[in-house]
C-alpha positions as CSV (number, residue, x, y, z in Angstrom):
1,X,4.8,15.6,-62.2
2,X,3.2,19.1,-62.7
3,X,1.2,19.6,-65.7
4,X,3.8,20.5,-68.2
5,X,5.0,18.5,-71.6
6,X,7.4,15.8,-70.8
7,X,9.0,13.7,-73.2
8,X,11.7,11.1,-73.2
9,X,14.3,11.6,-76.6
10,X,15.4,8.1,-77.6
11,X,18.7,8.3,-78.8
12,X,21.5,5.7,-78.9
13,X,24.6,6.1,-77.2
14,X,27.9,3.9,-77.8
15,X,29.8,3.4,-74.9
16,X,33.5,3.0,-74.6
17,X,34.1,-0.1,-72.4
18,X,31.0,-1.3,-74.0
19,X,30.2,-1.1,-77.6
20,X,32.9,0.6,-78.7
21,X,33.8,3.9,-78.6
22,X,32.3,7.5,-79.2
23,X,28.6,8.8,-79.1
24,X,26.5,10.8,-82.1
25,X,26.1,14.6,-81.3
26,X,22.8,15.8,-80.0
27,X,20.2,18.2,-81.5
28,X,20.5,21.9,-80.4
29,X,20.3,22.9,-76.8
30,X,17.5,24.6,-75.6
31,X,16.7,28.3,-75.5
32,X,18.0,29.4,-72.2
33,X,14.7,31.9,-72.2
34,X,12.5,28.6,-71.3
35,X,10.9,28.4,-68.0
36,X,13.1,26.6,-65.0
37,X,12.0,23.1,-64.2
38,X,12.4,21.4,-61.1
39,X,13.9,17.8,-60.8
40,X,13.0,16.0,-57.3
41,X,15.9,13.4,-56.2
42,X,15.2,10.6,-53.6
43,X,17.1,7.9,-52.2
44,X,16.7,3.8,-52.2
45,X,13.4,2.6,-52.4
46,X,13.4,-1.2,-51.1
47,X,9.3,-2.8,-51.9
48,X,10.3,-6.2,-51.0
49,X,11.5,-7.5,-47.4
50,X,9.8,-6.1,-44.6
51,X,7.9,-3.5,-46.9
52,X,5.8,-6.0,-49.4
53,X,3.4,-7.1,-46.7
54,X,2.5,-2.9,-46.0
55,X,2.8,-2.6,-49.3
56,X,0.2,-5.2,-49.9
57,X,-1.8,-4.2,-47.4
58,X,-1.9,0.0,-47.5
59,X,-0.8,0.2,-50.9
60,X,-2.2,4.2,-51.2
61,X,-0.5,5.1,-47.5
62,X,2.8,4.0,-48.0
63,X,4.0,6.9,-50.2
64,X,0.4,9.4,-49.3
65,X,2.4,12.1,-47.4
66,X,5.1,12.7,-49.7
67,X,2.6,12.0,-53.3
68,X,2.3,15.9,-52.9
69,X,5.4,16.6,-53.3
70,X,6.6,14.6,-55.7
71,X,4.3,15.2,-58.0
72,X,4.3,18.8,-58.2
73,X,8.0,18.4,-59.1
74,X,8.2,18.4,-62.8
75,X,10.3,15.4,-63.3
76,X,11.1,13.2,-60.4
77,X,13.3,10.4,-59.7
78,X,14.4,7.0,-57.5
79,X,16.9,4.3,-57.3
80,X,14.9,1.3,-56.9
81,X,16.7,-1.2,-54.7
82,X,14.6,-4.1,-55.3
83,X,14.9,-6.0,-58.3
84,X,11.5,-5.7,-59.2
85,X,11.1,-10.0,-60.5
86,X,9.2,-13.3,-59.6
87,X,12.4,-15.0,-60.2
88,X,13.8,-16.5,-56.8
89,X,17.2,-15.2,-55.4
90,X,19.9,-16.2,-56.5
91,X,22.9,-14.2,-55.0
92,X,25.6,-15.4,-52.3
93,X,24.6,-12.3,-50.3
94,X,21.9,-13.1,-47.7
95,X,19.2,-10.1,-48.3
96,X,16.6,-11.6,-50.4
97,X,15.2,-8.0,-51.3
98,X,12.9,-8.9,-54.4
99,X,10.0,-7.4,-54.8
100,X,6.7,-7.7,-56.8
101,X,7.0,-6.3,-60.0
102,X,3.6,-4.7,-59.6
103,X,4.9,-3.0,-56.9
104,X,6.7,-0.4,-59.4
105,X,3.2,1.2,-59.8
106,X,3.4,2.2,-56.5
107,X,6.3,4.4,-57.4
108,X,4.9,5.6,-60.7
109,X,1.6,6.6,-58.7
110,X,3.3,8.8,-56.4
111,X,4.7,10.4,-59.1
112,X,8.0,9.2,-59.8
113,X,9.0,9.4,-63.8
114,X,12.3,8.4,-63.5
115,X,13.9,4.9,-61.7
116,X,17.8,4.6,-60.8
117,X,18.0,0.8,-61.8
118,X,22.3,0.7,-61.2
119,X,22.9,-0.9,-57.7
120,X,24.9,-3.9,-56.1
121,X,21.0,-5.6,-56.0
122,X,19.6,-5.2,-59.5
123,X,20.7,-9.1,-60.2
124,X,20.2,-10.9,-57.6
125,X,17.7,-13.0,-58.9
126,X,20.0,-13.9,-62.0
127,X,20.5,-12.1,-65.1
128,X,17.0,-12.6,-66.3
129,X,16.0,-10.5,-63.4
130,X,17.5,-7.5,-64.3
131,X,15.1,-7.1,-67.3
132,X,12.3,-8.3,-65.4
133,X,12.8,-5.1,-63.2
134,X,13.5,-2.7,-66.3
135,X,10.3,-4.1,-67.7
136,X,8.5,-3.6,-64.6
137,X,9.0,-0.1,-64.8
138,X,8.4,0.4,-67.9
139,X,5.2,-1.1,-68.1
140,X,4.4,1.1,-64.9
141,X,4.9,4.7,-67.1
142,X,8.5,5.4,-65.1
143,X,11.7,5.2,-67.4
144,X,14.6,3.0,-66.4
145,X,18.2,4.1,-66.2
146,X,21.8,2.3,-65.8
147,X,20.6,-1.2,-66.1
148,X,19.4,-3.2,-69.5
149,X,20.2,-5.9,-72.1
150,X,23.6,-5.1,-72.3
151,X,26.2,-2.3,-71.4
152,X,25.3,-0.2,-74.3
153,X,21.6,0.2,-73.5
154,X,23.0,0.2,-69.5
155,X,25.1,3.6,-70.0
156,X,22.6,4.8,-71.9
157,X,21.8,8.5,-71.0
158,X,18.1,9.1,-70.6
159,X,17.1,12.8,-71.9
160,X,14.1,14.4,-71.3
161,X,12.5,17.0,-72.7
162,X,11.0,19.2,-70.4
163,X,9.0,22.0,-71.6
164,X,12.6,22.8,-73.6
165,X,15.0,22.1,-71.1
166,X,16.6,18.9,-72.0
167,X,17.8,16.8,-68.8
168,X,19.9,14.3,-68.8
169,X,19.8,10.8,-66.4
170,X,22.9,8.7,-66.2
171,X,23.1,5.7,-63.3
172,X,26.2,4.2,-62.2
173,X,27.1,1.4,-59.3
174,X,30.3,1.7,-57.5
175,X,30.0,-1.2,-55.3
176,X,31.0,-3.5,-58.4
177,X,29.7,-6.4,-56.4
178,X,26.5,-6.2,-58.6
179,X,25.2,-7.9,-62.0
180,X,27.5,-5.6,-64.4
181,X,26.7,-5.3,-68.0
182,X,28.5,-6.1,-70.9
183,X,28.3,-6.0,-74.2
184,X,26.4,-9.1,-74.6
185,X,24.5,-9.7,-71.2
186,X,22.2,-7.9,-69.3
187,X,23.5,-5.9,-66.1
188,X,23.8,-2.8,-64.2
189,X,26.0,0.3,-65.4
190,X,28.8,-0.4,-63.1
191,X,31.9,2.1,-62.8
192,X,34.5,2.4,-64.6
193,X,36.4,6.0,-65.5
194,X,36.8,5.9,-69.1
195,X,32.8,4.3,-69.9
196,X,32.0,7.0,-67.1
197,X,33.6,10.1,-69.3
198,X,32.3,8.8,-72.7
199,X,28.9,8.4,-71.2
200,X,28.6,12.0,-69.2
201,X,30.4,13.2,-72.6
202,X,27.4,12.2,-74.5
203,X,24.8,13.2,-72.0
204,X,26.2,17.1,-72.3
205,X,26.6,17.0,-75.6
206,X,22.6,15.6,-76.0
207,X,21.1,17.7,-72.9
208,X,21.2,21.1,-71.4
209,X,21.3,19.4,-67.6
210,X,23.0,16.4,-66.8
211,X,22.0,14.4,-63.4
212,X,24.3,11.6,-62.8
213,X,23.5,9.0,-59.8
214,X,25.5,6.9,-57.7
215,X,25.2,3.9,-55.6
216,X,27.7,3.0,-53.4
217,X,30.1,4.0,-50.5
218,X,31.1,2.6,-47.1
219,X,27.8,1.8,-45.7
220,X,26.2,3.7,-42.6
221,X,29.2,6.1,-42.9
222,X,27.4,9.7,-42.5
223,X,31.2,11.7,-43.4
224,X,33.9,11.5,-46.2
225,X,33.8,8.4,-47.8
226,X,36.9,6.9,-49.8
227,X,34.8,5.2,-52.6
228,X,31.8,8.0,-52.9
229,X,34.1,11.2,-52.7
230,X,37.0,10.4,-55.9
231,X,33.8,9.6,-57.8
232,X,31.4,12.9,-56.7
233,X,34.7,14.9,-57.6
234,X,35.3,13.5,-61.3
235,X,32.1,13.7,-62.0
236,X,32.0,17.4,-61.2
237,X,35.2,18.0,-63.1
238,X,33.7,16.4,-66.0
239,X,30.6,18.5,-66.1
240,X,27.9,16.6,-64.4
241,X,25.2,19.5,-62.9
242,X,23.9,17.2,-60.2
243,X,25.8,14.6,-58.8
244,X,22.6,11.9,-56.8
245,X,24.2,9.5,-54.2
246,X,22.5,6.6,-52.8
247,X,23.7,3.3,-51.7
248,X,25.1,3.6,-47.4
249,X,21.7,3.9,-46.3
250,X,22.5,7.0,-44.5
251,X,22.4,10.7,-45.4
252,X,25.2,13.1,-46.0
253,X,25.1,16.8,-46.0
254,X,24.5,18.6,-49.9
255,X,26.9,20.7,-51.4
256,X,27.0,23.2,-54.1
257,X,30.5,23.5,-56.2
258,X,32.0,25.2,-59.0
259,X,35.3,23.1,-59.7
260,X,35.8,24.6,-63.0
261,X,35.3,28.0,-61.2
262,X,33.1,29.4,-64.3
263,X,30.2,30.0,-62.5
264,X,28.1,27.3,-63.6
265,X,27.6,25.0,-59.6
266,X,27.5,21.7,-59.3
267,X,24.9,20.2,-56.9
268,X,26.6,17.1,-55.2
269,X,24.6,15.1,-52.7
270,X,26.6,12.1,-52.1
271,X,23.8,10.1,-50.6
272,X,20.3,10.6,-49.6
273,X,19.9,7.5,-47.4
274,X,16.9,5.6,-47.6
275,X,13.6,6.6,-49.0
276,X,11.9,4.2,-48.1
277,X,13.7,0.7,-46.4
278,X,13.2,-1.6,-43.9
279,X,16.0,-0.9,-42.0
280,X,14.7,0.4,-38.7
281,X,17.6,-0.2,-36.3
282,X,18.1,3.8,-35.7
283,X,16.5,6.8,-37.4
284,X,19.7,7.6,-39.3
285,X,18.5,4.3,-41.8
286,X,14.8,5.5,-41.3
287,X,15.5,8.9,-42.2
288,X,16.3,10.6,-45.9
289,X,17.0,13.5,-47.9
290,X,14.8,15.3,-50.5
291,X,16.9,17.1,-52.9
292,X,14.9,19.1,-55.1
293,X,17.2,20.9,-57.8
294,X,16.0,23.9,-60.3
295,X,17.9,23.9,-63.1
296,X,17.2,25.9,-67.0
297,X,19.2,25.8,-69.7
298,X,22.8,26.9,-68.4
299,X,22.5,24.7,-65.3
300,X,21.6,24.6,-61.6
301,X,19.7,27.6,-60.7
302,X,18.7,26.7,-56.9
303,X,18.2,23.9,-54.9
304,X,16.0,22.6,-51.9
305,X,16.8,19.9,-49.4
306,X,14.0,18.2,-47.0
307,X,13.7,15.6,-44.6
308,X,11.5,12.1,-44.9
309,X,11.2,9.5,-42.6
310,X,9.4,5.8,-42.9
311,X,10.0,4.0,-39.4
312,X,6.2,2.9,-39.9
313,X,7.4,1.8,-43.2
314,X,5.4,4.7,-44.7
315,X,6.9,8.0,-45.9
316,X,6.5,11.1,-44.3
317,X,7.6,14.3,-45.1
318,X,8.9,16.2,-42.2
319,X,9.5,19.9,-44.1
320,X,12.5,21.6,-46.0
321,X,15.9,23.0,-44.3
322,X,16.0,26.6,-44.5
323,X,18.9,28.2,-46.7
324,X,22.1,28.4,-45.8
325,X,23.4,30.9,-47.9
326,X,21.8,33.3,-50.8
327,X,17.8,32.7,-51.0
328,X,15.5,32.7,-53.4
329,X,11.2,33.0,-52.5
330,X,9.4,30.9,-55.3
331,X,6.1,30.3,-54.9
332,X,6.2,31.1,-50.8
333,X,8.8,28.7,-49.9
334,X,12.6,29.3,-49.7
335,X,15.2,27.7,-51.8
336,X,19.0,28.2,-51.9
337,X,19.9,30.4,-54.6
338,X,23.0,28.8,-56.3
339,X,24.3,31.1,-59.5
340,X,24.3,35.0,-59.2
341,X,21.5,37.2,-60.9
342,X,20.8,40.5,-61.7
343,X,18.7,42.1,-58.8
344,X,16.5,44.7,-59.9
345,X,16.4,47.6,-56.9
346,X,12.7,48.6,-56.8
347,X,13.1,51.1,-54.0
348,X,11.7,54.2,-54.4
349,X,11.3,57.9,-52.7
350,X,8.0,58.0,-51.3
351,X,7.3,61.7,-49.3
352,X,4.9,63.1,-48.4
353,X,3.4,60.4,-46.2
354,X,0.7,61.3,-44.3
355,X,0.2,58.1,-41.9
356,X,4.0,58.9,-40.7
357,X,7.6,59.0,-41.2
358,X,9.0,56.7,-43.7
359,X,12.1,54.2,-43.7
360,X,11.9,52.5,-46.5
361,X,9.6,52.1,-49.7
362,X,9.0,50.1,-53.0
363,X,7.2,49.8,-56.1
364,X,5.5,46.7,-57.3
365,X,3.0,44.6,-58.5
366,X,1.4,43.6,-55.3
367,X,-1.8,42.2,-56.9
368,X,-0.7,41.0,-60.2
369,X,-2.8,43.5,-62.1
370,X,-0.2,45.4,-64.4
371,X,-0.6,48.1,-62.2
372,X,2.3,48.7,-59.3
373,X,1.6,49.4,-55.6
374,X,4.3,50.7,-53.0
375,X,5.0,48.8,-49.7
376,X,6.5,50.9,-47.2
377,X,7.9,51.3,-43.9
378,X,7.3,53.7,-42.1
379,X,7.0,54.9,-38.0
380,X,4.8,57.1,-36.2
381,X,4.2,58.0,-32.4
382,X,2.8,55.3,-30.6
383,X,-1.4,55.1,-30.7
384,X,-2.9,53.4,-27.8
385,X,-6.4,52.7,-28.6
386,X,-9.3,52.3,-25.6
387,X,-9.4,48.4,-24.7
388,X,-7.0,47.1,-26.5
389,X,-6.4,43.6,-25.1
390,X,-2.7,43.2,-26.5
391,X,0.2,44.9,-25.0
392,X,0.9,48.1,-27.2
393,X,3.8,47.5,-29.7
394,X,7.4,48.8,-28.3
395,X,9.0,52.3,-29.6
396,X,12.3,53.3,-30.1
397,X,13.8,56.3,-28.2
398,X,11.8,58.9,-29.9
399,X,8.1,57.2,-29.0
400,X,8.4,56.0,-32.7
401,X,6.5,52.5,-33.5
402,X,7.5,50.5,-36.5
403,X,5.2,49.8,-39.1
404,X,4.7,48.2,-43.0
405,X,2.1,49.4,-45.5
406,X,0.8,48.8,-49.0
407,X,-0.1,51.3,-50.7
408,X,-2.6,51.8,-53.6
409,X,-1.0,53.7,-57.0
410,X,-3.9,56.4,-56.0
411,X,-2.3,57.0,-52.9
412,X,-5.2,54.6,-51.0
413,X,-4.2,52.7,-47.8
414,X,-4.7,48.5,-49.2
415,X,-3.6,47.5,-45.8
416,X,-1.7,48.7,-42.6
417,X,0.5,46.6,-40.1
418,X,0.3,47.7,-36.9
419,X,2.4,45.2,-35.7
420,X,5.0,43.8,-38.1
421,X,7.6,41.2,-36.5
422,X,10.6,43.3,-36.6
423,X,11.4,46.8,-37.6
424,X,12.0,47.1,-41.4
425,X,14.9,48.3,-43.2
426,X,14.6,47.9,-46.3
427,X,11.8,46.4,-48.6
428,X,12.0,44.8,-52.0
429,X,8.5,45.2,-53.7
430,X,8.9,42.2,-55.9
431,X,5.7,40.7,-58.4
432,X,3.0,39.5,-56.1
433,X,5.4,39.3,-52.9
434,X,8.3,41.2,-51.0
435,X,11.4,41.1,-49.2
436,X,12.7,42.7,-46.0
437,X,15.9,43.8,-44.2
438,X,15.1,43.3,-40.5
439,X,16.3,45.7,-38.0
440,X,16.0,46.6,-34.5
441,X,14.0,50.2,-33.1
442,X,16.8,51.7,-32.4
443,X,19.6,50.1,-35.0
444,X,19.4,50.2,-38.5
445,X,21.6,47.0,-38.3
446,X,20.1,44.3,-40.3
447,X,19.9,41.8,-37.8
448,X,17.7,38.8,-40.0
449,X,16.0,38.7,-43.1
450,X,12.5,37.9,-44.9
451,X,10.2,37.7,-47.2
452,X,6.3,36.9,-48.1
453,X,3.9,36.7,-50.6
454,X,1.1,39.4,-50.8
455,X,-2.8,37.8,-49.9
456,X,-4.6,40.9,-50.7
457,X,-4.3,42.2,-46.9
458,X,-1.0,41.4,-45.5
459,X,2.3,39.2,-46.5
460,X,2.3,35.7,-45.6
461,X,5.8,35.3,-44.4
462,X,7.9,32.5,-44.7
463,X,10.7,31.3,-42.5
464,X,13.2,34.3,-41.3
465,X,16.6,33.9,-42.4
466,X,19.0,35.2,-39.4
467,X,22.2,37.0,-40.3
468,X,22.7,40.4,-41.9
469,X,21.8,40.5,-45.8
470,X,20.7,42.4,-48.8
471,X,17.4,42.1,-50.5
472,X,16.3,42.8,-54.2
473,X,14.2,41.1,-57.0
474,X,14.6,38.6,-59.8
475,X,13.4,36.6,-62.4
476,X,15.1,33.4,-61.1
477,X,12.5,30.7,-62.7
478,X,11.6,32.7,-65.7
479,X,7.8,32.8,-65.4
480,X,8.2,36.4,-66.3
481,X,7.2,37.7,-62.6
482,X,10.0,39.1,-60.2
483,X,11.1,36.7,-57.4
484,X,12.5,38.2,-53.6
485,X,16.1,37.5,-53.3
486,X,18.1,37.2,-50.1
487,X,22.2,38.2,-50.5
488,X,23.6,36.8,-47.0
């Protein structure tokens, strides 16, 4: 995790189903001024099989291309597949996926805080197994969730206190071919509607965000599922902020909804796929989703999916999908922006301009100073300079070439493009970065959008968003600095 203060709230929860009914309220919910935190989701994690002897043998490669990523999240979690025990298998079903127990600090190392313990494996190795696995992460500085002694420590929300946002962790198996808990013997959280409501019901009333995972589902099924989707959907309805699937082994696309329509989204990915598994057949099983969700006080703010694969049995992180819809820029990389806010319009008149005739321009704080600069667009007649050993830029029908500029608040040139990618339209001078409409010369169309962080001479530009769209600035993590924002 990132270096902020983390701490687990023990509280205990009765469970309908389980130990009878009802749960105590929680304290107050935090101040919905605190900073955003980010939450990192990841599939199944399997250490035993096929991936104990790598394990054993590359213990820091296994997880070394993703350990950035993780840990830079501020809470992170995984449903471990393995039960983590010495204890030999026990189960009817043939997949003896046991695992070390010591194996769990390869999990915690990477930076994992919180393990998904509810799937159809968790006790296969007998009952006894089930806390050998909780204990095992434990004792390896992650915190268990939907298994333990007995079905009230199982349904057990997990809150954590994150720099003031409380979040929430539930766990819940759907298969219902697993070890299920009762009230007097250890198991898995295993579904059932009414224990479901009471324990989401407690989680809201105890947190500010609630994450709810699920393992289950038709497996290798990549589209609607019969068992996954009725589940995803009451657990929206009931107020569940991010809905984590695991359990087919394959991925299925991320959604955002709003079921209550009351503006507060829902983040449903029914399944990840594997994180990390043996299952190498095709790279739909060797293949997973990164969901990384960032989420304040009143919810979801804006979420982030990426692609890993592990057919060498070691995870790598292949990059993040760019947004579909509304975008946010936090610290140079995109994320979907999922719950409206308030743009501030920092465009300004700027005339006279000596270096040419301007489009567009904005006021901000380039350099972070307190002091505000103004990026501009602007065009003047095309310069062709002696020896110049690129093509000259194109013009529009007057002889006009585009350009961008920062500009100094004593009027001083910081830095002039001479070749931008694409005509601007329209900038957003933001806190230490911009946006831009992108045009064409001779069409004030926007025809894509953009946006990138100021180095002191010239943006560095993420990934273009295609599409028409509107541009502005927000505080969308709270940090108290003014993020680009993309309206598509």
């Amino acid at each position: 995790m990132v270096d902020r203060v983390v701490r687990l709230i023990v509280v205990t929860v009765l469970v309908a189903g389980c130990a009878g009914g009802g749960s105590p309220a929680g304290e107050p919910a935090a101040d919905p001024k605190e900073p955003a935190v980010s939450v990192l989701l990841v599939g199944d994690a399997m250490l035993g099989r096929g991936v104990a002897p790598i394990a054993a043998a590359d213990p820091e490669g296994v997880l070394r291309d993703v350990r950035r990523i993780i840990r830079r999240a501020d809470v992170a979690a995984v449903n471990v597949e393995s039960p983590l025990t010495l204890r030999p298998h026990t189960s009817p079903n043939p997949f003896r996926l046991e695992a070390d127990p010591a194996t769990a600090g390869l999990l915690a190392d990477a930076g994992f805080d919180v393990a998904a313990m509810a799937n159809n494996h968790s006790g296969d190795a007998g009952p006894d197994s089930v806390l050998d696995s909780v204990a095992a992460v434990v004792d390896a500085g992650m915190i268990p969730v939907g298994a333990g002694a007995d079905g009230a420590e199982a349904w057990q929300p997990k809150v954590l206190d994150v720099d003031g946002v409380r979040v929430a962790f539930l766990a819940i198996e759907l298969h219902g071919r697993g070890m299920a808990a009762t009230e007097t013997s250890p198991g898995a959280a295993t579904w059932e509607p009414e224990t479901a409501r009471a324990a989401v019901g407690s989680a809201r009333r105890l947190a500010d965000v609630v994450v709810a995972g699920i393992h289950g589902g038709v497996e290798y099924r990549p589209g609607p599922d019969p068992v996954v989707d009725p589940v995803v959907e009451q657990l929206a309805v009931l107020g569940v902020d991010v809905v984590w699937g695991h359990g087919p082994h394959v991925r299925r696309p991320v959604e955002v909804v709003d079921p209550d329509g009351d503006g507060r989204p829902t983040v449903v990915a029914p399944s990840l796929g594997n994180f990390l598994f043996d299952q190498r057949s095709d790279n739909a099983t060797s293949t997973g989703s990164i969901l990384e969700v960032l989420v304040d006080a009143d919810g979801v703010v804006a979420h982030r999916v990426g692609t890993e694969t592990h057919g060498d049995l070691r995870v790598h992180f292949a990059g993040w999908d760019p947004p579909a819809g509304d975008a946010v820029l936090l610290a140079g990389e995109w994320w979907n922006l999922d719950r409206p806010v308030d743009l501030v319009d920092t465009a300004i008149p700027y005339e006279p301009f000596d270096d040419g005739v301007v489009v567009a321009a904005a006021e901000g704080d380039m350099d972070l100073d307190g002091v505000p600069e103004v990026v501009v667009s602007y065009r003047h007649p095309l310069r062709v300079k002696h020896a110049e050993p690129a093509p000259p830029p194109p013009t529009d029908a007057a002889g006009m070439s585009a350009h961008l500029g920062v500009i100094a608040d004593d009027g001083r040139p910081l830095w002039l493009s001479r070749r931008p990618p694409h005509p601007i339209g329209k900038v957003a001078a933001c806190d230490g970065s911009a946006a831009f409409t992108y045009t064409t010369l001779d069409d004030d169309a926007v025809v894509a959008t953009g946006a990138g962080v100021w180095t002191g001479f010239g943006f560095v530009a993420d990934a273009e968003l295609p599409g028409p769209g509107a541009v502005g600035c927000a505080d969308v993590d709270h940090d108290g600095r003014l993020d680009p924002v993309v309206l598509r």
